[in-house]
C-alpha positions as CSV (number, residue, x, y, z in Angstrom):
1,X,-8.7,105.4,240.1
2,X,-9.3,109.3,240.4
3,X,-6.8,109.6,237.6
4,X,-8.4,107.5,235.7
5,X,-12.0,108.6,236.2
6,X,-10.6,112.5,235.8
7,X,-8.8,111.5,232.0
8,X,-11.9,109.6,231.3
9,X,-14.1,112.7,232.4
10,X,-11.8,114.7,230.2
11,X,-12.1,112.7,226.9
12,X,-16.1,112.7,227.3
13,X,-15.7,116.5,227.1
14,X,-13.5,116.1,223.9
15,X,-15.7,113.9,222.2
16,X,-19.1,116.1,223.4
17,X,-17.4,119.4,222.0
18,X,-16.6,117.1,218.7
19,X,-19.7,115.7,218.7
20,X,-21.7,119.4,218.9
21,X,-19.0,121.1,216.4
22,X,-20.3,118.4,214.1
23,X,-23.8,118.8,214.4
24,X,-23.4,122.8,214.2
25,X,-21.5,122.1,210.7
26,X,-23.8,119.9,209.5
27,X,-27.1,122.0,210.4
28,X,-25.0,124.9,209.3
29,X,-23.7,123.3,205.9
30,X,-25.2,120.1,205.7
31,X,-27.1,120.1,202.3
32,X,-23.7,122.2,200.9
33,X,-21.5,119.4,201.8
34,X,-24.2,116.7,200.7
35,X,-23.8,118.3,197.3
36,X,-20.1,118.8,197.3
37,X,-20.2,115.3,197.9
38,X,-21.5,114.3,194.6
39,X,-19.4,116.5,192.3
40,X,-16.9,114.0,190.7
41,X,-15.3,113.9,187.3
42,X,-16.6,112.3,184.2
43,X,-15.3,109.2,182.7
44,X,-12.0,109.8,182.0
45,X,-12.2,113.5,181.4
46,X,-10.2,115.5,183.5
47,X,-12.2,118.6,182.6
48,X,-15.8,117.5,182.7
49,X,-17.9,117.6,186.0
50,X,-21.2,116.3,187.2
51,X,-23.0,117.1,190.4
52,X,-26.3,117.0,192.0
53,X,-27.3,120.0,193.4
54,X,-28.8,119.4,197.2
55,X,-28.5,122.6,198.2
56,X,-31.0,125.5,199.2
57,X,-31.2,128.4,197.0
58,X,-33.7,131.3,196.4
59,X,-34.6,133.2,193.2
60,X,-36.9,135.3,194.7
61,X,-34.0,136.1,197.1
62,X,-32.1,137.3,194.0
63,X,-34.3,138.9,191.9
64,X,-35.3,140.6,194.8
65,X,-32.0,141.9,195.7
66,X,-31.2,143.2,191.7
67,X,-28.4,141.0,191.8
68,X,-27.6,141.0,188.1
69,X,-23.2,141.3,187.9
70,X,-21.9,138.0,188.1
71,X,-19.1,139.8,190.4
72,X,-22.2,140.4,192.6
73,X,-24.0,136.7,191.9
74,X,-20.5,135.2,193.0
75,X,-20.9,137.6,196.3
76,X,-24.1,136.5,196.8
77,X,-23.5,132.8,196.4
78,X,-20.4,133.0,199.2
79,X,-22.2,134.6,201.3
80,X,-24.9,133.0,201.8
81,X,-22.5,129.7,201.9
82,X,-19.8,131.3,204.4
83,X,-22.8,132.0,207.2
84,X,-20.0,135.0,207.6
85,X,-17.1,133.3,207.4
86,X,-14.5,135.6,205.3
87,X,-14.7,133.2,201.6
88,X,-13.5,135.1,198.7
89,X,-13.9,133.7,194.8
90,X,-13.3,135.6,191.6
91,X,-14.0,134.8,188.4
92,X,-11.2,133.5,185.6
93,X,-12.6,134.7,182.2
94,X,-10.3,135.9,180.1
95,X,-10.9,139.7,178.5
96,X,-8.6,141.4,175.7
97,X,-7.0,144.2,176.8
98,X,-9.8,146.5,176.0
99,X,-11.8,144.2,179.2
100,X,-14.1,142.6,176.5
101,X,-14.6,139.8,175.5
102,X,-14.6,139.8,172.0
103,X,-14.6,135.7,171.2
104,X,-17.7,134.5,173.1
105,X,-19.1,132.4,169.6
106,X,-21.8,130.1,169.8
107,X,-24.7,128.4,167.6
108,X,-27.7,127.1,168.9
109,X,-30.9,125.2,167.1
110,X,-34.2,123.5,167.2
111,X,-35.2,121.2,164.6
112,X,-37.9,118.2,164.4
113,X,-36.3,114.5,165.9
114,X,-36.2,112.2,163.3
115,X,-37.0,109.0,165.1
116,X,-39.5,110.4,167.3
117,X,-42.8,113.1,167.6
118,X,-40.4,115.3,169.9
119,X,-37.5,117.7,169.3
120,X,-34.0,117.7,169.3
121,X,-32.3,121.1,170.6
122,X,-28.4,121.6,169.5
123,X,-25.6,123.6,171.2
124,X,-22.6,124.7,170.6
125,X,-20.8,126.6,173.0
126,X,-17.7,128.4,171.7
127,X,-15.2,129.7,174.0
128,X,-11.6,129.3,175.4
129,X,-10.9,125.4,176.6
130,X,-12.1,126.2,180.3
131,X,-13.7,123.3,182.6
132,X,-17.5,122.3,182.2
133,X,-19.8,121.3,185.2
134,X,-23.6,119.1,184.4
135,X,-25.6,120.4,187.3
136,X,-28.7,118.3,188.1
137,X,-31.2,120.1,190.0
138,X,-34.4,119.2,191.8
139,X,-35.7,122.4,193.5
140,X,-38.1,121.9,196.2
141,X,-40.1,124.9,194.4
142,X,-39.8,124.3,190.4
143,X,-38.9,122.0,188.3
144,X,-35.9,119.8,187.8
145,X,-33.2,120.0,185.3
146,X,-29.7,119.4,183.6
147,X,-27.8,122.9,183.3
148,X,-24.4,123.3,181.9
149,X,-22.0,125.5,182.9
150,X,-18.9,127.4,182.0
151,X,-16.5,126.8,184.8
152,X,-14.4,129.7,184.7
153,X,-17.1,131.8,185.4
154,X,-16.7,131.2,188.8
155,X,-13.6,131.3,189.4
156,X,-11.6,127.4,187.6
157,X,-10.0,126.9,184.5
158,X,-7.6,124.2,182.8
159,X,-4.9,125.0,185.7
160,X,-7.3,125.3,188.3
161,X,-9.9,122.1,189.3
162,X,-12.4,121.2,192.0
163,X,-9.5,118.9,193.8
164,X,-9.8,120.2,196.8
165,X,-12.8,121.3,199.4
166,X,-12.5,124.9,199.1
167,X,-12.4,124.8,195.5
168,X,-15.2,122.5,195.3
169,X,-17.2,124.8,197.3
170,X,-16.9,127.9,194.5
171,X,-18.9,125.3,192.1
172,X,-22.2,125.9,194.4
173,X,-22.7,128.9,192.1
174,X,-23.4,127.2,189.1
175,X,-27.2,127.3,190.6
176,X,-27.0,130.6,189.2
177,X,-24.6,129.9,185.9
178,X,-26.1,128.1,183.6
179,X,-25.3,128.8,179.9
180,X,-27.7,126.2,178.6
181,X,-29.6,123.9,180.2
182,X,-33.2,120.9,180.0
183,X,-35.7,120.8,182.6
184,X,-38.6,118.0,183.4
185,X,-41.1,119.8,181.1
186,X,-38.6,119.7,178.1
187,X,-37.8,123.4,178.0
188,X,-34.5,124.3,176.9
189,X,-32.4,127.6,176.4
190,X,-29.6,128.8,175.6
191,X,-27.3,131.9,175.4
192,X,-25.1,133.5,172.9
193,X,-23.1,136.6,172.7
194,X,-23.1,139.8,171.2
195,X,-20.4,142.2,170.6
196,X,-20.7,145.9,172.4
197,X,-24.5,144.9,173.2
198,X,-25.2,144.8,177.0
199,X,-28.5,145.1,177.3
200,X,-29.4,147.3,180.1
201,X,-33.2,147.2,180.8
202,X,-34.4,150.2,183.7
203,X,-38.2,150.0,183.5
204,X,-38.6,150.0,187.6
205,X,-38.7,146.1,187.8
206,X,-36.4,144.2,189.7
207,X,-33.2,143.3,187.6
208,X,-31.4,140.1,186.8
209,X,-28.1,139.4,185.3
210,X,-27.1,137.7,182.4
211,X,-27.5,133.3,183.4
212,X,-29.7,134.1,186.8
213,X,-32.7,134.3,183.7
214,X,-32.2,131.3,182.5
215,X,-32.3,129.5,185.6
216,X,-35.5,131.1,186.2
217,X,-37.1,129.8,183.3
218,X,-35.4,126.4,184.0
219,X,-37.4,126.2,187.5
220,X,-40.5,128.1,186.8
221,X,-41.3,127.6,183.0
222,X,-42.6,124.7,181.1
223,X,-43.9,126.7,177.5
224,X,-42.2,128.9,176.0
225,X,-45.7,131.3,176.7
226,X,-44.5,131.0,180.2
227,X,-40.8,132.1,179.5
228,X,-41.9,135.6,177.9
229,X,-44.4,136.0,180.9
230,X,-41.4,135.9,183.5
231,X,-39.2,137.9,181.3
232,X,-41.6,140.8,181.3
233,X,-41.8,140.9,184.8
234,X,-38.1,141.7,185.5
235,X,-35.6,143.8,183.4
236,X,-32.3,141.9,182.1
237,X,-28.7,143.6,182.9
238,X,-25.8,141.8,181.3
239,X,-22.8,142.1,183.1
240,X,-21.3,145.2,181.8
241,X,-17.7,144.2,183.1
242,X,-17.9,141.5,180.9
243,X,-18.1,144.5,177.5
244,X,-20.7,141.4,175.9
245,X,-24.3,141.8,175.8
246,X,-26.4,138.7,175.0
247,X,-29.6,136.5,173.1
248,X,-31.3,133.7,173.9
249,X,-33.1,131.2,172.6
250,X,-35.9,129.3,174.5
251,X,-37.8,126.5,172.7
252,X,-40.5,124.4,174.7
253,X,-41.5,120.3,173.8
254,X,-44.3,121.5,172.0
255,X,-41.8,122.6,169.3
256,X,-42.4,126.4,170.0
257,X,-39.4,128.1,169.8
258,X,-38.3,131.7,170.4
259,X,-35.2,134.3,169.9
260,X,-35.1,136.7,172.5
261,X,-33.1,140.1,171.5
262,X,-32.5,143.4,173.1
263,X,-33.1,146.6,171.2
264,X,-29.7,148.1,171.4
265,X,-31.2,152.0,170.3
266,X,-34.5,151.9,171.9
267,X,-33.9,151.9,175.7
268,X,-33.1,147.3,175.5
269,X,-37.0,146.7,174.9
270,X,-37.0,142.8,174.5
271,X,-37.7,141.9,170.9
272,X,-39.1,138.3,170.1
273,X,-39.0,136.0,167.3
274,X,-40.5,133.4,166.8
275,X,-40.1,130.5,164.7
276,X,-43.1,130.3,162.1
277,X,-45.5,127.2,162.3
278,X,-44.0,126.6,158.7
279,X,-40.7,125.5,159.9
280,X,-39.4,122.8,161.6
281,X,-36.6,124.4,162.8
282,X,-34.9,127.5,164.6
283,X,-31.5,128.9,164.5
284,X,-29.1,131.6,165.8
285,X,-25.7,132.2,166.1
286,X,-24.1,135.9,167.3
287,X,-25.8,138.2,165.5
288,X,-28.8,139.7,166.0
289,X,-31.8,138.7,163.8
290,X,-34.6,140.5,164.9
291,X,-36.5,142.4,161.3
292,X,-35.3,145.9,162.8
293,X,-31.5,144.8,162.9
294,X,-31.2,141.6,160.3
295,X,-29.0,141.5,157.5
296,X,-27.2,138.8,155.5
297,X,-23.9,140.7,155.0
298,X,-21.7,141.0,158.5
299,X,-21.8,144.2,160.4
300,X,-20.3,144.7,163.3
301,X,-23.1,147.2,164.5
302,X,-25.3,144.1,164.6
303,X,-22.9,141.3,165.8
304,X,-19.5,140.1,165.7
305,X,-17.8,139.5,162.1
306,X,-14.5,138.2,163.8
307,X,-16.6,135.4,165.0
308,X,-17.8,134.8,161.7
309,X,-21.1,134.5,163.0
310,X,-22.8,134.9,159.3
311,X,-20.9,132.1,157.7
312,X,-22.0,130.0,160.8
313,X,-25.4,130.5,160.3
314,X,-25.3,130.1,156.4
315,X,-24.0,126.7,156.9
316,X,-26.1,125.5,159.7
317,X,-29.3,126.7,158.0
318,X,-28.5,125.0,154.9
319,X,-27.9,122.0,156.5
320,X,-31.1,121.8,158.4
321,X,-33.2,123.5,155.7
322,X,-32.1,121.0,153.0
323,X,-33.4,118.3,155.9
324,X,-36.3,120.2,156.1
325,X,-35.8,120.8,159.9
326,X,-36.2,117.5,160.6
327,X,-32.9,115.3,161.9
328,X,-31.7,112.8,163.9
329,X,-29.1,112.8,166.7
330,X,-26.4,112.2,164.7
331,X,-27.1,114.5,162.2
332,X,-27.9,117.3,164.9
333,X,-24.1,116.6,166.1
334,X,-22.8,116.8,162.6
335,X,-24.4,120.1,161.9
336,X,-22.9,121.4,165.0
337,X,-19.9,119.8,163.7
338,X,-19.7,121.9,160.5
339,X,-19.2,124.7,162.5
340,X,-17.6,124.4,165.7
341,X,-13.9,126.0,166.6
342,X,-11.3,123.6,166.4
343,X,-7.5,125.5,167.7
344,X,-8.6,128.4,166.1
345,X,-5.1,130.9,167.0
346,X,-7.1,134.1,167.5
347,X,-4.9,137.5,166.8
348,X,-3.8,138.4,170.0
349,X,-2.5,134.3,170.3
350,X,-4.9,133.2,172.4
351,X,-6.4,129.7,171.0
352,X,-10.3,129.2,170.9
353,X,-12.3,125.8,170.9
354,X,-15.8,124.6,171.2
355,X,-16.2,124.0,174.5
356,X,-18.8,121.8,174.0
357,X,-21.0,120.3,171.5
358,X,-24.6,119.5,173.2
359,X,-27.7,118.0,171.9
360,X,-30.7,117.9,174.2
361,X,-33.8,115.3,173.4
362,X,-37.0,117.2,174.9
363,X,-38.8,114.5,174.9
364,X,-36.6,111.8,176.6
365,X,-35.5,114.7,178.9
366,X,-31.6,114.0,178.1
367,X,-28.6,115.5,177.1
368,X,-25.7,114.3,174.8
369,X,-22.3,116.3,175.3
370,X,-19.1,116.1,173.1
371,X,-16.3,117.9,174.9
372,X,-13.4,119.9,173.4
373,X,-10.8,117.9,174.4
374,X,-12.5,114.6,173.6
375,X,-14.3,115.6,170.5
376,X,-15.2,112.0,169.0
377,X,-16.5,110.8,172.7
378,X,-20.6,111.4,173.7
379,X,-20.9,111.4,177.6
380,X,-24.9,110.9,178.3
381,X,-27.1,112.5,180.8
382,X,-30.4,112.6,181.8
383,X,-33.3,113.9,183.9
């Protein structure tokens, strides 16, 4: 009987110290692992990923620390995941053997929906075939939204995929990754490279890399009024190991739309145009295009030629000015179609695609994406 009582005695102990390990995990990690627990593949892709974001996370935090590298966001993100624990994660983007990346193409647009009083706002993003992730957010403090990222930027690519915990874990940092994105108020932006053009703003303010921006207009703006606000209160660093600076474009439900620059020989003052109440549409591609820098021929003190960034934008702006701004879904996909990558062997033999083709409705608060290796498929999401 003693026996008996004394194994008994022993298993409660077992089960108690399981029972309080659990707990401890689950107040230590418990909204991390509820939003592992959504991240699952899409359809049949094995490269497209969706996941709600449960999660805590804190901008303020950020912006308050000057965390503006992506070396140092991915820091950031482990730590404050690992509570300690000793969690490394690098990112996998590929740079030339200069450590730039020279092939970072993409073409982005706002033009008037067709079937509706709203907007339609198109995407491409150009880059190597890496892994894309749909984050849907819904922050205790801001608003919610749909944010794409690049995968490889924190640390997966076509040979490595969230399959396991510990590699599902690194995708927590696409809070802080997005490279375009909706939220509830029908804002939408969107980023695009530029060749040797870091911008490197050091007015005083607190400083914020290259994606953590556009998550904060994501959470905090509705208007685009309200997205040039917050960008004057912080100054924008792009991550300099990268060797690419960046421009945005930001564009509200309202149909206001804005191109935000960097003024590459006057100390990175932010330089803003906006697209005139005469148009229906907005466009840019990877040059710049403020008055101060624009030019129709390519120059590679202004953007990337390689990329052929000027050819890009002559055909999308004849498509949608001969539409008069003004298209349908479709027709937003087949402009993005007309110049997206498609196995495009690049000189040093590395092999560029669209990643993905996106077109936002900012009205409906959805997103339409065509991936690169399923180029004729739609996949639908939505707020």
């Amino acid at each position: 009987m003693k026996k008996h009582s004394r194994t008994r005695n022993i298993i409660l102990i077992i089960v108690g110290i399981i029972v309080i390990l659990a707990v401890a995990v689950w107040c230590l990690w418990g909204r991390e692992i509820r939003t592992i627990a959504t991240l699952h593949q899409v359809g049949d892709n094995p490269y497209l990923y969706v996941m709600e974001y449960k999660a805590d996370y804190d901008l303020d935090d950020v912006v308050s620390k000057d965390v503006d590298q992506n070396p140092e966001i991915l820091q950031y993100v482990i730590r404050k995941i690992g509570k300690g624990l000793p969690i490394k994660v690098k990112s996998s983007q590929v740079a030339d053997e200069k450590g730039e990346l020279r092939t970072f193409n993409c073409t982005s647009m706002q033009a008037k929906n067709a079937t509706g009083d709203g907007y339609l706002y198109g995407r491409n993003y150009d880059y190597f075939a890496n892994p894309t992730l749909v984050t849907l957010s819904h922050p205790a403090k801001g608003y919610a939204s749909l944010a794409v990222s690049d995968m490889s930027h924190f640390g997966f690519s076509l040979d490595v995929l969230p399959t396991k915990l510990l590699k599902k874990v690194m995708c927590l940092a696409s809070i802080y990754a997005p490279v375009d994105g909706i939220n509830e108020k029908g804002l939408c932006t969107s980023i695009m490279a530029l060749h040797h053009q870091a911008a490197n703003q050091q007015t005083g303010k607190h400083s914020v890399g290259t994606s953590v921006i556009m998550r904060l207009w994501l959470d905090r703006c509705a208007t685009v009024e309200e997205a040039l606000n917050l960008l004057s209160t912080v100054d924008i660093r792009h991550d300099s190991i990268v060797g690419s600076g960046y421009h945005y474009m930001v564009a509200d439900a309202k149909g206001h739309c804005a191109i935000v620059e960097f003024d590459k020989d006057d100390g990175w003052k932010t330089m803003v145009l906006h697209k005139p109440d005469s148009m229906n549409y907005h466009l840019v591609t990877n040059h710049l295009l403020s008055p101060k820098y624009r030019t129709d021929e390519p120059d590679s003190t202004v953007g990337n030629p390689g990329s052929k960034s000027w050819w890009r934008y002559a055909v999308a702006d004849e498509y949608l000015n001969g539409r008069d701004g003004v298209l349908t879904t479709a027709e937003m996909f087949e402009c993005l179609g007309l110049v997206h990558w498609e196995h495009l062997v690049l000189p040093n033999g590395k092999v560029e695609v669209t990643q993905y083709s996106n077109v936002y409705d900012q009205k409906a608060l959805t997103l339409d994406l065509r991936p690169w290796n399923q180029y004729d498929t739609v996949y639908h999401f939505s707020l």
